[in-house]
C-alpha positions as CSV (number, residue, x, y, z in Angstrom):
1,X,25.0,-81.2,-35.3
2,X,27.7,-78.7,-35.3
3,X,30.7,-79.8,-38.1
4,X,33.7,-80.8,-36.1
5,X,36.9,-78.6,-35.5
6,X,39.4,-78.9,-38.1
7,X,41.6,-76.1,-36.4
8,X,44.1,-76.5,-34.3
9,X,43.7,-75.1,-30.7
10,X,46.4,-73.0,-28.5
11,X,47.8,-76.4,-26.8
12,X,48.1,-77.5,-30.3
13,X,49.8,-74.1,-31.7
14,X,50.6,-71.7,-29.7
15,X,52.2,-74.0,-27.3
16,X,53.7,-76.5,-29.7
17,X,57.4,-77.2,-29.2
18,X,58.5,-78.0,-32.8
19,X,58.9,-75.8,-35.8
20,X,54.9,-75.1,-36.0
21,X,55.1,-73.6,-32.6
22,X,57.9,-71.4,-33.2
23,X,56.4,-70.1,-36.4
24,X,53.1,-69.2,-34.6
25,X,54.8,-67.7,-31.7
26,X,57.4,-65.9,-34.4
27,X,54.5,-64.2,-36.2
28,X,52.9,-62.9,-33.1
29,X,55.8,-61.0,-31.8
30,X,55.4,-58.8,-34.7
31,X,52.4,-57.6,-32.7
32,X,54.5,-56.7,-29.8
33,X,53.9,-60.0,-27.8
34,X,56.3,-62.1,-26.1
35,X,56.4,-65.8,-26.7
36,X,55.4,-66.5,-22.8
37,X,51.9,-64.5,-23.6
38,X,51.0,-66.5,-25.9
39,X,52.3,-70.1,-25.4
40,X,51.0,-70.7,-22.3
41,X,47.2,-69.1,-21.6
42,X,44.1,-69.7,-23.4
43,X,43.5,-67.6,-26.2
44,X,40.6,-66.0,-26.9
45,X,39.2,-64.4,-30.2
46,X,37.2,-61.6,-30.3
47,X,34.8,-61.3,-33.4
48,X,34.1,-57.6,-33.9
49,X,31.4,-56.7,-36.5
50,X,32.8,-52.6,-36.0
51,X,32.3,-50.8,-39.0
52,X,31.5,-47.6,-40.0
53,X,29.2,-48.4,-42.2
54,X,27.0,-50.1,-39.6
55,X,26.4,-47.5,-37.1
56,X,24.6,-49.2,-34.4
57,X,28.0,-51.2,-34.0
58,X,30.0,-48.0,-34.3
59,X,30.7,-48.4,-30.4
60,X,31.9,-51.8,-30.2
61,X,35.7,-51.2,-30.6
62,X,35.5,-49.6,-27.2
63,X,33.5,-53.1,-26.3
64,X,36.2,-55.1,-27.4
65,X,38.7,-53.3,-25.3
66,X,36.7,-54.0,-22.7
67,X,36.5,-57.6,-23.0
68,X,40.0,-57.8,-23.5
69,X,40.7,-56.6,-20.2
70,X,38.4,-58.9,-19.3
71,X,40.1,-62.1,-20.4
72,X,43.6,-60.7,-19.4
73,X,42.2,-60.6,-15.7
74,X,41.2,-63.9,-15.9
75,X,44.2,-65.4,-17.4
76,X,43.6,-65.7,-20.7
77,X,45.0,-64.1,-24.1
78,X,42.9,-61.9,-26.0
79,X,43.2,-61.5,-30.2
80,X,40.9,-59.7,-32.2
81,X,39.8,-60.5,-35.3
82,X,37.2,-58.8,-37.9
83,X,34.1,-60.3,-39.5
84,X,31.6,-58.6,-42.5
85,X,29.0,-56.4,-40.7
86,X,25.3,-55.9,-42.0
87,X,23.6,-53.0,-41.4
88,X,20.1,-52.7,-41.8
89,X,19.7,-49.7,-43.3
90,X,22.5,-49.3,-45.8
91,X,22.4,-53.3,-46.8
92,X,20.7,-54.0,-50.2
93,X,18.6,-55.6,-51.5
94,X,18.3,-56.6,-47.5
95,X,20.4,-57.6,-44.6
96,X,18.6,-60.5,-44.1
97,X,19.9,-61.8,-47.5
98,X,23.5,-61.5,-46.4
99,X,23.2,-63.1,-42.9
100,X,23.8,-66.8,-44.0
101,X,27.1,-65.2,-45.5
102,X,28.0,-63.8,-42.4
103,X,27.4,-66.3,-40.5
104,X,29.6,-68.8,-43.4
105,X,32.1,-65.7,-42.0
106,X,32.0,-66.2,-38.4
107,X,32.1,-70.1,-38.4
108,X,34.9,-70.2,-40.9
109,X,36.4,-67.5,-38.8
110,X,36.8,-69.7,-35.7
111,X,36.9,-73.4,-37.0
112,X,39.8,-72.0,-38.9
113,X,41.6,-70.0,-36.1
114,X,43.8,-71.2,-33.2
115,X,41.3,-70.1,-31.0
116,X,40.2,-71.6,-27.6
117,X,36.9,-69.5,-27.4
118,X,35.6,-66.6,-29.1
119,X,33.6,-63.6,-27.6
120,X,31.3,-62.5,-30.4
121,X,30.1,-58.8,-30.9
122,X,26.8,-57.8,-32.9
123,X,24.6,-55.6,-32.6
124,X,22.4,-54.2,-35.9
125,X,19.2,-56.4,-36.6
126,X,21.2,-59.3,-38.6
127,X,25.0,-59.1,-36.8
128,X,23.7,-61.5,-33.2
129,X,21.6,-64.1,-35.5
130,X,24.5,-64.9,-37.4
131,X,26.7,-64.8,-35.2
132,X,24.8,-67.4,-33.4
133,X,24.2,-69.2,-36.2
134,X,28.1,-69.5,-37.2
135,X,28.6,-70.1,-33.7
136,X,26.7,-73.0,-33.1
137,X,28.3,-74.4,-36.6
138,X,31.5,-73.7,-35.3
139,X,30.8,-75.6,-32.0
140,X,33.5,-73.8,-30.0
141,X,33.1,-72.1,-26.6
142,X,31.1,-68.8,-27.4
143,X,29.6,-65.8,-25.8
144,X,28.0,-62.7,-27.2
145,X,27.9,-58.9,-26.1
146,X,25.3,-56.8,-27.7
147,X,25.7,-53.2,-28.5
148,X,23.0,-51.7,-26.7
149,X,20.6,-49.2,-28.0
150,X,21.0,-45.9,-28.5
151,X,20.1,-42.8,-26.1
152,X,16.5,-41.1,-26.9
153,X,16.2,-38.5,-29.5
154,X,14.2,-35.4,-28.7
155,X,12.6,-33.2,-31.1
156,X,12.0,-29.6,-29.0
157,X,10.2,-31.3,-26.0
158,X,9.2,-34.4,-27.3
159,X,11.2,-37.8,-27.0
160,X,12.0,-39.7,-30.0
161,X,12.3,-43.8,-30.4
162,X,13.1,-45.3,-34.0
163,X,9.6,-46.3,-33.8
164,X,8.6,-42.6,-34.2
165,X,9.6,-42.5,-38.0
166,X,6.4,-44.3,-38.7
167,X,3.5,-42.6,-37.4
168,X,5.7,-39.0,-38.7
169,X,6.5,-40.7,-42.1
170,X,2.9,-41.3,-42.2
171,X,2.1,-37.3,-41.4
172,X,4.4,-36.1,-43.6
173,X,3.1,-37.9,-46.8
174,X,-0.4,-37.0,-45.6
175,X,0.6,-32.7,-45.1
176,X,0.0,-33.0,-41.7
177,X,4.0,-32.6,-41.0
178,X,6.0,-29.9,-42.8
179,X,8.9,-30.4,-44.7
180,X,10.5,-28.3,-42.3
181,X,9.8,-30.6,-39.0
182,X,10.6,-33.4,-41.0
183,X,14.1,-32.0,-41.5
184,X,14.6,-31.6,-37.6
185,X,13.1,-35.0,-37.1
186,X,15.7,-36.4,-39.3
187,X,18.8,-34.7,-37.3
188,X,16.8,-35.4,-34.0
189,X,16.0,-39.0,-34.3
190,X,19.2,-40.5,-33.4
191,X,21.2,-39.2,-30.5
192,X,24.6,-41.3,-30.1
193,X,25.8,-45.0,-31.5
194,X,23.9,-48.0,-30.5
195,X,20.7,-49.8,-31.6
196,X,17.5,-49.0,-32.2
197,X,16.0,-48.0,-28.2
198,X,13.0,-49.8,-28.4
199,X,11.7,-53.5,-28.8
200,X,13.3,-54.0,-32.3
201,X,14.8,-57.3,-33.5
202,X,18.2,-55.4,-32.6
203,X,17.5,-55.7,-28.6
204,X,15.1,-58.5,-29.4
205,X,18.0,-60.6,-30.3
206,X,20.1,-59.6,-27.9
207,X,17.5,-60.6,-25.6
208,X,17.2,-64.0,-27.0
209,X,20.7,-64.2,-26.6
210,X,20.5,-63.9,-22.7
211,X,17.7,-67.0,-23.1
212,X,20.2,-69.2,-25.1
213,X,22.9,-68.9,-22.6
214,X,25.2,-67.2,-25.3
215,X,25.2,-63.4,-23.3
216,X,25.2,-62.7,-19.8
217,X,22.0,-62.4,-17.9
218,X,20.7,-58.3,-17.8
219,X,23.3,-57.7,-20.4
220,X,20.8,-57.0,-23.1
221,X,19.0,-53.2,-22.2
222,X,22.4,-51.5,-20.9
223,X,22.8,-48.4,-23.1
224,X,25.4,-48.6,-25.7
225,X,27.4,-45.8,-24.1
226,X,27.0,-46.6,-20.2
227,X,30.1,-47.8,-18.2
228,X,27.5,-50.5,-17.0
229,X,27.4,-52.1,-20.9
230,X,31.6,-51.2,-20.7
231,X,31.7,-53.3,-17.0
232,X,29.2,-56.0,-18.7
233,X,31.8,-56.6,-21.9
234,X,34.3,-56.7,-19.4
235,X,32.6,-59.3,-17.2
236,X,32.5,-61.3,-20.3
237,X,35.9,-61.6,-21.3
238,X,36.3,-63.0,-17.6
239,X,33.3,-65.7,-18.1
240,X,34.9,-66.6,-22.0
241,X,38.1,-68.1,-20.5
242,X,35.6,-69.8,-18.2
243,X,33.7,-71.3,-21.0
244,X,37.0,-72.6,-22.6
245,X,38.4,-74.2,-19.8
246,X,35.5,-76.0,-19.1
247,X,35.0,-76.9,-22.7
248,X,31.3,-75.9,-22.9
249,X,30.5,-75.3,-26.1
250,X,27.1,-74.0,-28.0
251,X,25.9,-77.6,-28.7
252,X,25.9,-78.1,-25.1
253,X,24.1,-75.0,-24.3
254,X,21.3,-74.4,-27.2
255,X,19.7,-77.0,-27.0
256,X,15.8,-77.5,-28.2
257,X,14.6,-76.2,-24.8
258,X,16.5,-73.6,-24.8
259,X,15.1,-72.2,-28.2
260,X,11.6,-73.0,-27.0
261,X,13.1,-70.9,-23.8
262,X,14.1,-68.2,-26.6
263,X,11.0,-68.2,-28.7
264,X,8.9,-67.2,-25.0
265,X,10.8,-64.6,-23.9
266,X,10.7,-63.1,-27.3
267,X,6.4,-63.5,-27.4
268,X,6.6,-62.1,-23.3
269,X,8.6,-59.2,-24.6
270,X,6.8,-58.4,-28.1
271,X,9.4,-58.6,-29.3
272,X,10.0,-58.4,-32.9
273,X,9.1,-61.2,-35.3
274,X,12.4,-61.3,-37.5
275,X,13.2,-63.1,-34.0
276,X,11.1,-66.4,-35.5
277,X,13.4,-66.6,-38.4
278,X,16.6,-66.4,-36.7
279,X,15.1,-69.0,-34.1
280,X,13.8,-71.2,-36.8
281,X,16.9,-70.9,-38.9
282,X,19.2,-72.2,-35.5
283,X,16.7,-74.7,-34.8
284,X,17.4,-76.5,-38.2
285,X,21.2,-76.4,-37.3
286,X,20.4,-77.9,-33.9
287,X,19.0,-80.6,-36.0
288,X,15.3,-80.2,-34.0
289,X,13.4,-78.2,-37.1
290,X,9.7,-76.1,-35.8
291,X,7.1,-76.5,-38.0
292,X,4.1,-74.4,-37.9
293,X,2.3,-76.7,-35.3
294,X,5.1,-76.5,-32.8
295,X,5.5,-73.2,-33.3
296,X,1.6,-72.3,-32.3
297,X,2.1,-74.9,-29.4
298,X,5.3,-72.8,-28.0
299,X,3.2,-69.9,-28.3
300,X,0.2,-71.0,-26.2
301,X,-0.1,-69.1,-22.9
302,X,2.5,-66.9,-23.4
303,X,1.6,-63.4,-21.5
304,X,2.5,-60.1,-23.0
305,X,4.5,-59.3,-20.1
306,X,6.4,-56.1,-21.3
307,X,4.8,-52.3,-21.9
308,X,7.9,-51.2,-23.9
309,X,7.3,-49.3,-27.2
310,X,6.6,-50.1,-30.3
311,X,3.9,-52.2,-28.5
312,X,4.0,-50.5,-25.4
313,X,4.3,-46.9,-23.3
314,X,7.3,-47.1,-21.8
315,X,11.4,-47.2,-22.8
316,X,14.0,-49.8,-22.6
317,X,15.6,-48.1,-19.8
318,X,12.4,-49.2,-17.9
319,X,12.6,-52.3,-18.6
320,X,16.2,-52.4,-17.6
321,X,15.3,-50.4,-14.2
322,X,13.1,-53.2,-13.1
323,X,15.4,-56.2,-14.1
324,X,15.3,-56.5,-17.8
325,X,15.4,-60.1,-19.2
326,X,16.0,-62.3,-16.6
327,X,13.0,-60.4,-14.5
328,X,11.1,-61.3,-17.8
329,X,11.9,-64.8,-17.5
330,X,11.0,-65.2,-13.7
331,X,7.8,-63.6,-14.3
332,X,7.2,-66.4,-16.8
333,X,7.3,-69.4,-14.2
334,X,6.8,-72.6,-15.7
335,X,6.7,-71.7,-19.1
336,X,10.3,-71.1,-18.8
337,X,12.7,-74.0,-18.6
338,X,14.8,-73.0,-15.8
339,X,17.1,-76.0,-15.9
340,X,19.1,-74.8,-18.8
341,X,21.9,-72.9,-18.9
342,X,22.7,-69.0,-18.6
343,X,25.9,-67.4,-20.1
344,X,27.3,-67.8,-16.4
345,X,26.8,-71.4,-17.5
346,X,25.0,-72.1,-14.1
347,X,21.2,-73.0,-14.3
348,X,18.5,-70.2,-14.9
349,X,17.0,-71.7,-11.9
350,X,20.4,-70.1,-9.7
351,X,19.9,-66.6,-11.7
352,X,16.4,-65.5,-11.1
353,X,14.2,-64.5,-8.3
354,X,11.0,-65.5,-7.8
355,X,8.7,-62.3,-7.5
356,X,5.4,-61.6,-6.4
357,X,3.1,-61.9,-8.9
358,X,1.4,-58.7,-7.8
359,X,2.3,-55.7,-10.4
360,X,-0.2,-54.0,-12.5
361,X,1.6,-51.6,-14.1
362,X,4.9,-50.3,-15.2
363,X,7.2,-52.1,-17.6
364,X,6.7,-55.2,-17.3
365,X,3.2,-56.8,-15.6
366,X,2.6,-59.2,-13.9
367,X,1.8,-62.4,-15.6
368,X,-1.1,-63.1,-13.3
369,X,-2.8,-59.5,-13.9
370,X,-1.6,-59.2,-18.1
371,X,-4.9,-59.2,-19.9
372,X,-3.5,-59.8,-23.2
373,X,-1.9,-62.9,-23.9
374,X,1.2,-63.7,-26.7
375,X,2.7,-60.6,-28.2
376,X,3.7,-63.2,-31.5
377,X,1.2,-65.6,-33.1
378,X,1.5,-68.0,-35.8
379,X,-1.2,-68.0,-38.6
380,X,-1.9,-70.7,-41.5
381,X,-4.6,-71.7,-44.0
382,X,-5.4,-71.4,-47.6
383,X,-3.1,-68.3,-48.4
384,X,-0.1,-69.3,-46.2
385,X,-0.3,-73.0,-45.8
386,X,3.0,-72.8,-44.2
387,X,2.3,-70.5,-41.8
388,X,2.7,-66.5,-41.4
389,X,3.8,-64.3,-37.8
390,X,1.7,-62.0,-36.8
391,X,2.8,-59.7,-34.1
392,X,-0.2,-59.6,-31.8
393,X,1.4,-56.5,-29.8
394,X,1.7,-53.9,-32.2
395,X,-1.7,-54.5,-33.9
396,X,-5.4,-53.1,-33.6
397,X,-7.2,-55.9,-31.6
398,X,-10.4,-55.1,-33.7
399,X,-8.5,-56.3,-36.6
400,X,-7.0,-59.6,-35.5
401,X,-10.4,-61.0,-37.0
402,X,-11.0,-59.3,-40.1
403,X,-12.8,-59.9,-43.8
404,X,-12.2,-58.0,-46.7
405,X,-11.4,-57.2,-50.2
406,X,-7.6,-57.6,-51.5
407,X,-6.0,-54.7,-52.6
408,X,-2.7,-56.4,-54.7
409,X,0.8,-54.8,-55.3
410,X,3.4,-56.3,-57.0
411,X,6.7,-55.8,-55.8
412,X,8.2,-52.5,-53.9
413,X,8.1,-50.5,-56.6
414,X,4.4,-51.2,-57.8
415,X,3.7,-50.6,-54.1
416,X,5.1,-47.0,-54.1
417,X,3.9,-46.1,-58.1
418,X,0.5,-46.6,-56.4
419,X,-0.1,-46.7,-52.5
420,X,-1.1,-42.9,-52.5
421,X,-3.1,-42.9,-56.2
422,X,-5.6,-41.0,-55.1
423,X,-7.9,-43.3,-58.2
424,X,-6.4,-45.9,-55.8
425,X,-9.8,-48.7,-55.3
426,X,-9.1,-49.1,-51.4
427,X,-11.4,-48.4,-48.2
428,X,-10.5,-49.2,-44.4
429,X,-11.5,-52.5,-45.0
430,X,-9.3,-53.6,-47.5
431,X,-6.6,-56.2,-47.2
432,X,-3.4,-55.1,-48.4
433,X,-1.2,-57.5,-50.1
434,X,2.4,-57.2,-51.3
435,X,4.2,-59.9,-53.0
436,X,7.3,-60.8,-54.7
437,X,9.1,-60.1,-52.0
438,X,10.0,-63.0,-50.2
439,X,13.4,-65.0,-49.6
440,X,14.1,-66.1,-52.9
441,X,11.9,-63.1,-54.8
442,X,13.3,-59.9,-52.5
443,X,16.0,-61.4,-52.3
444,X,16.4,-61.5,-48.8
445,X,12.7,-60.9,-47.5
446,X,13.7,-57.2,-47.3
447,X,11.8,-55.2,-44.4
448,X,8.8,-53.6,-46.6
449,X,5.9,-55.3,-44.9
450,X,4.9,-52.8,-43.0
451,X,2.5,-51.3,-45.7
452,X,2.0,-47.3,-45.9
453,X,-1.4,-46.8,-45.2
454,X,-2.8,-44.6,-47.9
455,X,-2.4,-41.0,-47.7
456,X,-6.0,-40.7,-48.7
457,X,-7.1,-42.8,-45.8
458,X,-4.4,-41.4,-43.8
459,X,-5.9,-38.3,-44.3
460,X,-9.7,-39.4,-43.1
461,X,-7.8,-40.9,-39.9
462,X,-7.0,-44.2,-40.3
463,X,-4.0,-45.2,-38.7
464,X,-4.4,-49.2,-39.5
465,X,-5.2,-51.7,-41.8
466,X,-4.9,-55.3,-42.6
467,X,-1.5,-55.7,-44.4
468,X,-0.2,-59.5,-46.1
469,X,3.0,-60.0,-47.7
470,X,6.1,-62.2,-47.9
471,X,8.3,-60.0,-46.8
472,X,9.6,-59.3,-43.3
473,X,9.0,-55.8,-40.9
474,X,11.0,-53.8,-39.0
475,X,11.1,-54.7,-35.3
476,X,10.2,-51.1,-34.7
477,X,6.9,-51.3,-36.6
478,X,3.3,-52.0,-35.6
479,X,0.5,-52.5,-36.8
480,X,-1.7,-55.5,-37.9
481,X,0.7,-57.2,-40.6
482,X,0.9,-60.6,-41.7
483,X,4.6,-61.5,-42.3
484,X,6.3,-64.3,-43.8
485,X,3.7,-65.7,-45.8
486,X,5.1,-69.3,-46.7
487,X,5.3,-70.7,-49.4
488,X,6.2,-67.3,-51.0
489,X,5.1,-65.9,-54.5
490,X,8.3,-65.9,-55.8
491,X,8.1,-69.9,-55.7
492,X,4.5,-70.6,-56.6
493,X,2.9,-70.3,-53.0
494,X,-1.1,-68.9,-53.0
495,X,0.2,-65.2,-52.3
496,X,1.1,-65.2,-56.5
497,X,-2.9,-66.3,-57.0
498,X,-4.5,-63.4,-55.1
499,X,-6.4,-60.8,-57.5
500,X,-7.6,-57.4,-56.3
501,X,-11.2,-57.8,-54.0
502,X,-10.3,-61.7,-53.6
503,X,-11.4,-62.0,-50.0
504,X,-9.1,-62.4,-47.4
505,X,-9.7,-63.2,-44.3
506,X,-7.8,-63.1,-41.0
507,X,-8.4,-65.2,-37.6
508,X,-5.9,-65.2,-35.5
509,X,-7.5,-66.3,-32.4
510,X,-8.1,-69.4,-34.7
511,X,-4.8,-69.2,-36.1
512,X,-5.9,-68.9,-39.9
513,X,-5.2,-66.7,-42.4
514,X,-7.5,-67.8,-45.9
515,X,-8.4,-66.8,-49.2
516,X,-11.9,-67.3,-50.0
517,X,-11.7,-68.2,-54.2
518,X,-13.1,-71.5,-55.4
519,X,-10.6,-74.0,-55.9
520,X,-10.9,-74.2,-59.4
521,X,-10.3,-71.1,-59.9
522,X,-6.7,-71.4,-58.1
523,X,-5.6,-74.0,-60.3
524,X,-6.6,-72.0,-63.1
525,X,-4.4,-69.2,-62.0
526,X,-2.2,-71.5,-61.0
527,X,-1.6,-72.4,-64.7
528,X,-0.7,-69.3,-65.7
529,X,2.3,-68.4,-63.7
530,X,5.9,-67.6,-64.8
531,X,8.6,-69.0,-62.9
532,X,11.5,-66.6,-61.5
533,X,14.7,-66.7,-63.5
534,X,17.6,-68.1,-61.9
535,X,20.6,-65.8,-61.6
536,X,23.3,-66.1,-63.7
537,X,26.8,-66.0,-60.9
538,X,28.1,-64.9,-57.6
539,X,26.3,-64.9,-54.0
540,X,22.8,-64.1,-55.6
541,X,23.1,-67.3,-57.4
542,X,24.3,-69.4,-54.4
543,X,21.3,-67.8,-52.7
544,X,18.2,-68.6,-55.1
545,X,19.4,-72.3,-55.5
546,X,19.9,-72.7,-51.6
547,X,17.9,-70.4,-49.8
548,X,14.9,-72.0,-47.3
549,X,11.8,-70.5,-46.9
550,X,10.6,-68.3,-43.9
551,X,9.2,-71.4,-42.4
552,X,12.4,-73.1,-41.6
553,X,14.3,-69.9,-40.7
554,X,15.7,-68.5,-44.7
555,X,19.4,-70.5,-43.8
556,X,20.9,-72.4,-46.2
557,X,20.1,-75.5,-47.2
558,X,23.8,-77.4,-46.4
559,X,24.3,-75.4,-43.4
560,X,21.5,-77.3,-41.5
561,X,22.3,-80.2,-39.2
562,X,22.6,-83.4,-41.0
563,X,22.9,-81.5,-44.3
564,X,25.3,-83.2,-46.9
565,X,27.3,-81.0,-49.1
């Protein structure tokens, strides 16, 4: 359960007649504020993750003025505050192995501060999950406003998504792209601030935000730069001073339901897998864990309902034209828990509209007429006994059951000494597998599991392949990859056993993922591993002797519910 408050609120402060009172009230009219706007509203903080150093956040200072109208129009008293940003593709060694710190940042942020309510904005892959994460800890009335992705590039008359860089990555290392296009495709590919414009874990998250109650329904898909996303920000503030008066706080709206809720939406939308770990990792601070069982059984059923790229044909803005999220979620029916709450903390069941289940194509299907089913799956067996994600959506359905021979690499930079050797032992039937690269190993399960295919293959046409590690993907990728592989090599899990032409193979429809080498022969590998070296100071340490595998979400051991420090 979330810790309990140790901060004083505004009745407490603010409002306080003796010498605390005046000292608070002193200090703010530094700011320019009179001690009647602050003693007597509530007061509402405003987390910003702005930085220029994150540039899909890069717009949210004009998001925060936003929201502060917002709460002034609704009586209350805005004050914003900063919190660390992570950016995906500056961070090092990954984002994902600063998000526990951020979200230590966020929750220390508010349990510490005279704050009646916060309004929290994120944006960049890591920035919403920990701000959920600290959130919840925090227990104090919360909402979230997303950044919204970016306009569309366009490269002489084609369109560009963030998903693009891929396929033209690919060309380039083949030949089949000059150096020259690849230039213009670098000054093309992103058009304005905002996230990634496709079905990353940027709008992913923002999207499991809606289903947790903690945004406002069809808040997620606005573009970053619209008025609407401005008007949205602005509604929040309003519904934040709401959420405080009532005293509803994050306990009392994320609730296990509402993460099953979350963990659907995200499979409707194929959406990206990194949303499994942030979902597993506030699951263990809601004190109701998902193992790999529960995980497959959420999954059941679940309809790919979306055809937004990566593992569709059509943009965000689609999606967003024919009602976004909560359309999503009423396409869903019963395998959506209308009964909880939205972030206009009235039941799902008020917000959407029952449609006809009569569309066959566009954006989003029908559930009826989809003909694929879950956009996520959960795999386990002999080489991930803890289970592995697979995102069904973006891979070759040919490959989903697959056999073949292992082809090995040892860390990121063994990967990229070799993946295009042309003396390279590798066919279109090999199983690529990367390892060392997990939570404790990356650190951080950096997002290098979306394997190059090798330029020598790439060359002959092959555009997929089989791909195992224990390291995360972008949202924007596809393919057929295996991700999260738990226990991870770093810490003694099978991955660290497998030898080049092992044989892999890969069921999904079965949900297994195995490694066909005689038991014996394990344990005789198993002798001969090394065991990581434990870092000597600072975070990294803090990290390797705390950090949970992919399997309960990569949080922190003693930030989980019921965890004693």
């Amino acid at each position: 359960m979330p810790q309990e408050s140790v901060s004083q609120t505004t009745g407490e402060l603010f409002s306080a007649k003796g010498f605390d009172g005046f000292l608070a009230r002193a200090f703010m009219t530094a700011e320019g504020f009179s001690p009647e706007a602050v003693g007597q509203r509530p007061v509402i903080g405003i987390a910003n993750s702005w930085s220029e150093l994150t540039p899909c956040n890069a717009g949210l200072r004009e998001l925060a003025a936003a929201v502060k109208r917002g709460v002034i129009a609704a009586g209350g008293f805005p004050l914003e505050f900063p919190t660390i940003s992570l950016s995906e593709p500056y961070i090092r060694p990954s984002s994902l192995y600063l998000r526990n710190l951020m979200a230590m940042d966020v929750e220390e942020m508010i349990t510490s501060s005279p704050i009646d309510g916060v309004v929290m904005l994120g944006g960049c892959d890591k920035t919403v999950p920990a701000q959920l994460m600290g959130a919840y800890s925090a227990d104090r009335p919360s909402l979230t406003i997303a950044a919204g992705p970016r306009a569309l590039g366009r490269w002489g008359d084609r369109e560009l998504t963030t998903d693009d860089i891929w396929s033209l990555s690919d060309d380039h290392r083949a030949g089949l792209l000059s150096d020259e296009d690849w230039s213009c495709v670098e000054t093309c590919l992103n058009d304005s601030v905002g996230t990634c414009n496709v079905m990353g874990t940027a709008t992913t998250m923002a999207i499991v935000a809606e289903a947790l109650g903690m945004a406002l329904p069809g808040s997620a898909l606005l573009p970053a730069t619209s008025a609407r996303r401005r008007a949205a920000a602005e509604k929040t503030g309003r519904q934040i001073v709401e959420r405080a008066r009532a005293g509803l706080t994050p306990s009392q709206v994320v609730t296990r339901e509402a993460i099953w809720n979350a963990i659907r939406v995200t499979a409707a939308c194929g959406g990206s897998t990194n949303a499994l770990l942030h979902l597993a990792a506030l699951a263990g601070r809601v004190g109701e864990p998902l193992d790999t069982g529960e995980l497959r059984e959420c999954l059941r059923g679940v309809p790919l309902i979306t055809d937004v790229r990566p593992a569709g044909d059509y943009h965000l803005s689609d999606l967003d034209a024919v009602g976004g999220a909560p359309a999503v979620i009423a396409e869903l029916g019963d395998l959506f828990d209308t009964t909880q709450l939205a972030g206009t903390d009235r039941p799902w069941s008020e917000i959407i509209v029952r449609r006809a289940p009569v569309r066959t194509s566009g954006a989003i299907r029908s559930s009826v007429s989809s003909a694929r089913t879950a956009g996520l799956a959960v795999v386990a067996g002999t080489l991930a006994p803890d289970g592995a994600v697979v995102k069904c959506a973006g891979a070759d359905e040919r490959l989903l059951s697959h056999c073949g021979p292992a082809v090995v690499f040892d860390g990121v930079e063994d990967l990229h000494d070799r993946i295009d050797d042309p003396n390279l032992e590798v066919t279109a039937d090999s199983v690529l597998v990367l390892r060392g690269v997990g939570p404790v190993g990356g650190p951080g399960m950096p997002e290098v599991g979306a394997i190059p295919i090798p330029k020598t293959l790439v060359q002959s046409g092959v555009r997929d392949m089989v791909r195992i590690s224990d390291a995360r993907m972008s949202g924007t990728s596809s393919g057929t990859m295996i991700l999260h592989a738990c226990p991870e090599a770093a810490v003694g899990g099978p991955l660290a056993l497998v030898r080049d032409g092992d044989a892999v193979e890969l069921d999904v429809h079965a949900g297994r993922l195995d490694l066909l080498v005689d038991e014996h022969e394990l344990e005789a590998r198993r002798a001969r591993l090394s065991q990581a070296k434990a870092p000597s100071r600072g975070f990294e340490r803090l990290h390797h002797e705390h950090v949970l595998q992919a399997s309960e979400g990569c949080d922190f051991d003693f930030l989980r519910s019921g965890a004693r420090v």
